[in-house]
C-alpha positions as CSV (number, residue, x, y, z in Angstrom):
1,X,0.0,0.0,0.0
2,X,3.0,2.1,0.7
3,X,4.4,1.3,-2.5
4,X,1.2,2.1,-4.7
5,X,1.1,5.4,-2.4
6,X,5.0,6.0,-3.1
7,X,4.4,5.3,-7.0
8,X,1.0,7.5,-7.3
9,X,2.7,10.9,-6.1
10,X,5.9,9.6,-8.5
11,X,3.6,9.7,-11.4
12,X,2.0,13.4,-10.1
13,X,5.3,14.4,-10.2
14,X,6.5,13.5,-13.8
15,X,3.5,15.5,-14.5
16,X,3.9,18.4,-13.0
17,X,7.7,18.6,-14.4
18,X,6.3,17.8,-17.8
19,X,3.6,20.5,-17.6
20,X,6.0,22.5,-16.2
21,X,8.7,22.0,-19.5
22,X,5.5,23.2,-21.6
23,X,4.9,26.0,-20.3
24,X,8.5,27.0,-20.1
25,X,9.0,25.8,-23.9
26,X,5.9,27.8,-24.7
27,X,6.9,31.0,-22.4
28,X,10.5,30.7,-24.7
29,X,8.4,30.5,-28.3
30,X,6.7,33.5,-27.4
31,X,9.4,35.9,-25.8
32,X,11.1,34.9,-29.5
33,X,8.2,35.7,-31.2
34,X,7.9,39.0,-29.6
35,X,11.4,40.1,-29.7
36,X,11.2,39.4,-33.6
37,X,8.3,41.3,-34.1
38,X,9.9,44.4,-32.0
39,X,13.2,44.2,-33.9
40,X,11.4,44.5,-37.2
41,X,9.3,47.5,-36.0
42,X,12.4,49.4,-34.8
43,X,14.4,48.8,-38.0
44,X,11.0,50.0,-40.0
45,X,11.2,53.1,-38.3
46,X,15.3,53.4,-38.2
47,X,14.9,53.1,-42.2
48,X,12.4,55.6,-42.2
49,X,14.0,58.2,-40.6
50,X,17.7,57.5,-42.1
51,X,18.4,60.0,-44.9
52,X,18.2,58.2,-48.8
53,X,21.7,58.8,-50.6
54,X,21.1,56.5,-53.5
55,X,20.6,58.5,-56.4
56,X,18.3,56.9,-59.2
57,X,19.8,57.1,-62.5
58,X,17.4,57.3,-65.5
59,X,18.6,57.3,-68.7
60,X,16.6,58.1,-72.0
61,X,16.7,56.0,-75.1
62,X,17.3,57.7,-78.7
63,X,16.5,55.5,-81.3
64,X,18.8,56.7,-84.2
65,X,18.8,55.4,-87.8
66,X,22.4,55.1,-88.2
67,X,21.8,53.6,-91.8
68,X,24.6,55.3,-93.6
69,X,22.9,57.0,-96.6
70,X,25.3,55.4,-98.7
71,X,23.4,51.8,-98.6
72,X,20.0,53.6,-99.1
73,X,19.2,51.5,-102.4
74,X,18.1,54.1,-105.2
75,X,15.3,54.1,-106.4
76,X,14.6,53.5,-110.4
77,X,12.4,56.2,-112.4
78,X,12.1,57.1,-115.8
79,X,12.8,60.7,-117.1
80,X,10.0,62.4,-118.4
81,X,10.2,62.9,-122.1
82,X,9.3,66.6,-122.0
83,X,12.6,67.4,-120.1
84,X,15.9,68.0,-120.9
85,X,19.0,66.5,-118.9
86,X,21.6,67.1,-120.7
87,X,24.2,67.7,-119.1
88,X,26.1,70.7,-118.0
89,X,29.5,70.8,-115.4
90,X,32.1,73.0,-114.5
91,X,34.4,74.8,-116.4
92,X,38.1,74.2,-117.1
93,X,38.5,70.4,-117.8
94,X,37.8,68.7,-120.4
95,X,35.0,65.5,-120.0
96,X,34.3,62.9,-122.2
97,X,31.4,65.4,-123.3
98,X,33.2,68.0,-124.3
99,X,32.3,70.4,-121.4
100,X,34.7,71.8,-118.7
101,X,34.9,72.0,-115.0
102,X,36.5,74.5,-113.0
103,X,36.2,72.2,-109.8
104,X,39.1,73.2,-107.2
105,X,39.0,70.6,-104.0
106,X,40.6,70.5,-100.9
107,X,40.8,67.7,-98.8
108,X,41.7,70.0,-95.7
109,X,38.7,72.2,-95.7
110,X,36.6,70.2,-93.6
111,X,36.2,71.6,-90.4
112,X,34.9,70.0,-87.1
113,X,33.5,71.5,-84.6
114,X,33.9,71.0,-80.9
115,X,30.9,71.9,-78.2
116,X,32.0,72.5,-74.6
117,X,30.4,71.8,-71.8
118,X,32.0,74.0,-69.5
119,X,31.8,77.3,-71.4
120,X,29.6,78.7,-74.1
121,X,30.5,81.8,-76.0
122,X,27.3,83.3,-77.9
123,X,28.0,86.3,-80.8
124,X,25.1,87.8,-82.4
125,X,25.6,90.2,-85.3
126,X,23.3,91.7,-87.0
127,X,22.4,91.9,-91.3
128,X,24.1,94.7,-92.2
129,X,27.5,94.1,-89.8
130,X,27.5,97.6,-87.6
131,X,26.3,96.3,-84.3
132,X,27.0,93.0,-82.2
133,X,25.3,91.9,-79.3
134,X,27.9,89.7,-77.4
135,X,26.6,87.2,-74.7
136,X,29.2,85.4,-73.0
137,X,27.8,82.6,-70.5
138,X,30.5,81.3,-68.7
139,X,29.1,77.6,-66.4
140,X,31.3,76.7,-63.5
141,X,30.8,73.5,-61.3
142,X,32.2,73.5,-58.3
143,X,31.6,71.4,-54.9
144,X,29.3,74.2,-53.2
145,X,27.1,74.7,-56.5
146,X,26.7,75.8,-60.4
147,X,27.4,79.4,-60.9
148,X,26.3,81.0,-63.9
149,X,27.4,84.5,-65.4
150,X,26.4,86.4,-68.3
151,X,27.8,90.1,-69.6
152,X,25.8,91.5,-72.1
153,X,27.4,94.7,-74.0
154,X,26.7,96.5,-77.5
155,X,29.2,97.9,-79.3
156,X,29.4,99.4,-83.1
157,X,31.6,96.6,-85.3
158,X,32.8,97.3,-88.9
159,X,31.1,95.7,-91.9
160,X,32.1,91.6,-91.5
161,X,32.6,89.8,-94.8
162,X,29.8,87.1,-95.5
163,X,29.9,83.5,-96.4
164,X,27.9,84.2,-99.3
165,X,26.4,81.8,-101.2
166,X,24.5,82.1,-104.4
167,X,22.5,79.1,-104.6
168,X,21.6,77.8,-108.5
169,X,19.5,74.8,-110.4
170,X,19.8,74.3,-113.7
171,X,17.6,72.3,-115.8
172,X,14.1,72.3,-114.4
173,X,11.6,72.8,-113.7
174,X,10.8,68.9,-113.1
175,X,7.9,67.2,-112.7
176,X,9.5,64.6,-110.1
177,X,11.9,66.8,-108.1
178,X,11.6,70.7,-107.9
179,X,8.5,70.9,-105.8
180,X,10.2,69.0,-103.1
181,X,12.7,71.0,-103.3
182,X,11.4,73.8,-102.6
183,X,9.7,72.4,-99.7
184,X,12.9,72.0,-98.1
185,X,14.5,75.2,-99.4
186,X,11.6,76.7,-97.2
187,X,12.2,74.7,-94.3
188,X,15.6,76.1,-94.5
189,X,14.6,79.5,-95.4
190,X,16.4,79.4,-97.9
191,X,16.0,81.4,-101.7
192,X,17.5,80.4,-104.6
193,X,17.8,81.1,-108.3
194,X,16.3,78.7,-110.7
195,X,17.9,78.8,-114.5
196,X,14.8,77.1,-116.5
197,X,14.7,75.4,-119.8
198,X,11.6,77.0,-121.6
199,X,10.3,73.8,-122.9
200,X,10.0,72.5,-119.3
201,X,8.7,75.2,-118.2
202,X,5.7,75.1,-120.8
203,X,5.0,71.6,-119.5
204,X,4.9,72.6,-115.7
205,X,4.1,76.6,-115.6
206,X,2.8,76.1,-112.0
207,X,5.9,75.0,-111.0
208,X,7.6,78.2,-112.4
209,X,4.8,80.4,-110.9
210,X,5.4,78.6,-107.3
211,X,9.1,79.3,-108.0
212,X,8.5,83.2,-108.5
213,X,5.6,82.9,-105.8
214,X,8.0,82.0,-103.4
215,X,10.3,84.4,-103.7
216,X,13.2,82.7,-105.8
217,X,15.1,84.3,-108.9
218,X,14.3,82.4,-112.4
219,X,16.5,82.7,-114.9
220,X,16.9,81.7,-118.6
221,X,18.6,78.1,-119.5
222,X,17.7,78.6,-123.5
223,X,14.8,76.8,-124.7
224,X,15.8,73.3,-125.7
225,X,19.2,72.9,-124.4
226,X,20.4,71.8,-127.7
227,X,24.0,71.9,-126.8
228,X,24.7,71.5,-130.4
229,X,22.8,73.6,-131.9
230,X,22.2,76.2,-130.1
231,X,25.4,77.5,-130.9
232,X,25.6,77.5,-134.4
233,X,24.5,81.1,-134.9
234,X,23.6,84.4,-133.2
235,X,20.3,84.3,-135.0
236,X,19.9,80.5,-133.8
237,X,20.7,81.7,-130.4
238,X,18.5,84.5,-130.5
239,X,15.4,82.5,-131.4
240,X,15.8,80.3,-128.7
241,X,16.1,83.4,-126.1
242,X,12.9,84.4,-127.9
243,X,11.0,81.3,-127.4
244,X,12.3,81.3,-123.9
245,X,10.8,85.1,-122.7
246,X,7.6,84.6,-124.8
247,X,7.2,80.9,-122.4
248,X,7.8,82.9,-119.4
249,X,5.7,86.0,-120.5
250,X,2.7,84.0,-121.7
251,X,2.6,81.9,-117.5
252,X,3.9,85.0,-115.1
253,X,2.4,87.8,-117.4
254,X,5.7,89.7,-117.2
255,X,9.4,88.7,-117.5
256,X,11.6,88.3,-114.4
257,X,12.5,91.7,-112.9
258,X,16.3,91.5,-113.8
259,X,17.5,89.0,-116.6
260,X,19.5,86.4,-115.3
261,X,20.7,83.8,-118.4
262,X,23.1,80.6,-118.0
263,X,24.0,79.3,-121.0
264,X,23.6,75.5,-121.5
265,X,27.3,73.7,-120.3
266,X,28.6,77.4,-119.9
267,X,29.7,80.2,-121.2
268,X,32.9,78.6,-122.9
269,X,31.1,75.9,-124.3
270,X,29.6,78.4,-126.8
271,X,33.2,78.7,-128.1
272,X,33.4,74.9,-128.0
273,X,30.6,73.6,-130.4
274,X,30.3,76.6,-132.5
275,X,32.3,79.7,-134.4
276,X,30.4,82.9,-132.9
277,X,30.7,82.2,-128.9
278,X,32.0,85.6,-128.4
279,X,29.4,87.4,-130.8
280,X,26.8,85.4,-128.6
281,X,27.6,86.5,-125.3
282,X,28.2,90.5,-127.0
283,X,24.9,89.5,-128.4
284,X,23.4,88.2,-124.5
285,X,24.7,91.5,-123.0
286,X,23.0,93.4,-125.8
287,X,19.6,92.5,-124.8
288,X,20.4,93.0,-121.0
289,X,21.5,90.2,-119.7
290,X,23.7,89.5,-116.9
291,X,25.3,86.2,-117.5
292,X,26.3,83.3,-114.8
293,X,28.8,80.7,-114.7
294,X,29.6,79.0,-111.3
295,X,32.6,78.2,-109.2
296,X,31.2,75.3,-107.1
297,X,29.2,72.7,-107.3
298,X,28.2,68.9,-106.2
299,X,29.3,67.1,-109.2
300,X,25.7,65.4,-110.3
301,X,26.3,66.0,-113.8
302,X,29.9,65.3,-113.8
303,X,31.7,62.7,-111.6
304,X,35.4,62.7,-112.8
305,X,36.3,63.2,-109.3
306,X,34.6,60.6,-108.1
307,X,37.2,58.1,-105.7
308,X,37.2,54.6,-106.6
309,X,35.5,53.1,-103.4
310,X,33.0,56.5,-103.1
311,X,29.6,56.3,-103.3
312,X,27.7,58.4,-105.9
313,X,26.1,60.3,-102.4
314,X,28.9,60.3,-100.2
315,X,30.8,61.9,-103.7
316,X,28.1,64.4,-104.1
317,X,28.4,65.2,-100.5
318,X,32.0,65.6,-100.5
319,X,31.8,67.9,-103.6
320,X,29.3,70.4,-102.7
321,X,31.0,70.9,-99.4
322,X,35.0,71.0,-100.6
323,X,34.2,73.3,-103.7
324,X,32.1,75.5,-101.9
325,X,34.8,75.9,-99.3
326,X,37.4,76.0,-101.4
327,X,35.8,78.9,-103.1
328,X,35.1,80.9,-100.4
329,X,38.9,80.1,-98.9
330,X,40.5,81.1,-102.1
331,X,38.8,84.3,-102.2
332,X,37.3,83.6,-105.7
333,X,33.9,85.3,-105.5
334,X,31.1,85.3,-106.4
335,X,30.5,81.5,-104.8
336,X,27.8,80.0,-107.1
337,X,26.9,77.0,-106.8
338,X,25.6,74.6,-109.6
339,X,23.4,71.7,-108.7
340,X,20.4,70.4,-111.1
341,X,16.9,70.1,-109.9
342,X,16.3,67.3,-112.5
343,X,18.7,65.3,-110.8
344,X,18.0,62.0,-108.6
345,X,21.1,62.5,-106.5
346,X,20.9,65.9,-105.6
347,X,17.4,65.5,-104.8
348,X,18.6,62.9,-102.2
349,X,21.1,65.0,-101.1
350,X,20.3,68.6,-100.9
351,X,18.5,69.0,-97.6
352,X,21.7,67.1,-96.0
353,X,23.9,69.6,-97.9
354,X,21.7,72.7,-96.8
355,X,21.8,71.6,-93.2
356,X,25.9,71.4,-93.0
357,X,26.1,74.5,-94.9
358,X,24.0,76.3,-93.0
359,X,25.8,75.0,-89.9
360,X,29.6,76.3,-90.8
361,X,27.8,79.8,-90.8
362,X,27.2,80.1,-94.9
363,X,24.4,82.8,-95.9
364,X,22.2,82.2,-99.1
365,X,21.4,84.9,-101.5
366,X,19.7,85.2,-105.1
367,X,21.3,85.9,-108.2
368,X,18.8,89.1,-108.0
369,X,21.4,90.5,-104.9
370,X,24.2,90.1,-107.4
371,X,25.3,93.5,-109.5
372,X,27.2,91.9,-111.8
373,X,28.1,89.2,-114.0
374,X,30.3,86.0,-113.6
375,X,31.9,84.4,-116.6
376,X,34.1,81.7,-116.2
């Protein structure tokens, strides 16, 4: 009886010890639980109240079309029969059609330009060269800040020479071309002169009535650009300039206010396929014209200086840009410029050429603002 008394509070001891270790195991599990919960609350708020120094970068995409124009695949037309493309270059060497060029290029005349960050010099002059407004904004970044300062002054400047050029197309108007054209020279504000074959301009007079419209100079280019004919004789010479104002007269209503002629392939090709080229330019300044040559152009009728491994547009580039600055750089003014608005390639090119021009500071005028003639 002892025994089963002995063994009875043995076994109400096991069990307090084993509730005991429960609760104690349970007490444990919860004082964890707890002190987890109150470590993430205090690093919630430490994070809130510590200061952010990560930056967030966010970078913008360009999507560029770095196609070179080069491996633009042409596209295939057919010339309309109603104009004339012969062709026409520049003057002073000989081409397997019997025309000259007067083509100088210089491989060092293409400038780069550099933009700096730092510092930014700003010089505003205006049209007729007396006054300049001179804005120099120096940026400085330093540790405590940017600083920025600008000094304005005016002061009376003598007359600067101008980067004049004297834009010309020969050839048109054109059905497929010229009205683009002269969307772009627009866009570029931009006037130009426009020598027209008469026949052409029969076929499209609103073309030539946009091209006075808009405030560009139109000038004679004969009436059939019959290279070899057209030279045989004053007289044939002189019906062909008659042909030419009574075209123009019969779509504007009046002739051009100052006559502006080019002859077809230039003024020593007159000599070239006929006897009287001097009587016919005496005979052009007779009547009151002031007769134009050129000194630069893109080579789209002409491509004797065309490299080996050059693409016909990265060669029409190249030209329009080193004659024209070789031009101006040799002092050999006026610089006209010959390109053909009946031409594929220039089409392609000229807003491209515009642009660049435009951007090493070059200023476009009309054979109107010129005074006096240029023969080669």
């Amino acid at each position: 009886m002892i025994l089963a008394s002995l063994f009875k509070r043995s076994s109400q001891s096991r069990e307090r010890i084993v509730c005991f270790l429960r609760s104690l195991t349970l007490s444990v599990f919860f004082f964890i639980l707890l002190l987890s919960l109150s470590f993430c609350v205090t690093s919630e708020a430490l994070l809130k109240e510590a200061p952010n120094d990560t930056e967030t970068e966010t970078s913008e995409i360009y999507l560029i079309d770095e196609t070179p124009q080069s491996e633009i695949n042409p596209v295939e037309y057919t010339t309309e029969e109603t104009e004339n493309h012969n062709n026409s270059n520049v003057s002073n060497i000989n081409d397997s059609n019997g025309y000259e060029t007067d083509i100088t290029t210089e491989s060092d005349v293409v400038t780069s330009e550099t933009t700096y960050d730092n510092e930014t010099t700003y010089n505003e002059t205006t049209d007729n060269g007396t006054t300049d407004t001179e804005i120099n904004e120096a940026v400085t970044d330093n540790e405590e800040g940017t600083e920025t300062s600008v000094e304005e002054s005016t002061e009376t400047l003598p007359p600067v020479d101008e980067k004049v050029v004297y834009l010309t197309f020969d050839d048109g108007p054109s059905k497929k071309y010229t009205e683009t054209i002269l969307d772009i020279l627009n866009a570029h504000e931009i006037k130009a002169t426009f020598f027209v074959i008469g026949q052409n301009a029969k076929n499209y007079p609103s073309i030539v009535r946009r091209i006075v419209d808009e405030g560009h100079a139109l000038g004679c280019h004969s009436m059939t650009h019959d290279i070899k004919r057209i030279y045989k004789s004053v007289e044939r010479f002189k019906s062909e300039i008659d042909d030419w104002e009574e075209t123009i007269n019969n779509i504007l209503g009046d002739l051009p206010p100052k006559k502006l002629i080019r002859l077809p392939g230039g003024s020593t090709t007159a000599s070239r396929y006929g006897d009287c080229g001097e009587e016919i330019i005496s005979y052009i300044k007779e009547r009151g014209y002031y007769i134009y040559d050129w000194s630069a152009a893109n080579g789209d009728k002409w491509e004797g200086a065309r490299r080996e491994d050059e693409s016909i547009d990265d060669y029409l580039r190249r030209m329009i840009i080193e004659t024209t600055e070789s031009c101006i750089k040799r002092g050999k003014k006026p610089c006209v410029v010959l390109v053909h608005d009946s031409s594929y390639d220039t089409f392609l090119m000229i807003d491209w050429a515009l642009t660049e021009l435009q951007k090493r500071g070059y200023v476009f005028k009309t054979l109107y603002e010129l005074d006096e003639s240029f023969i080669f």
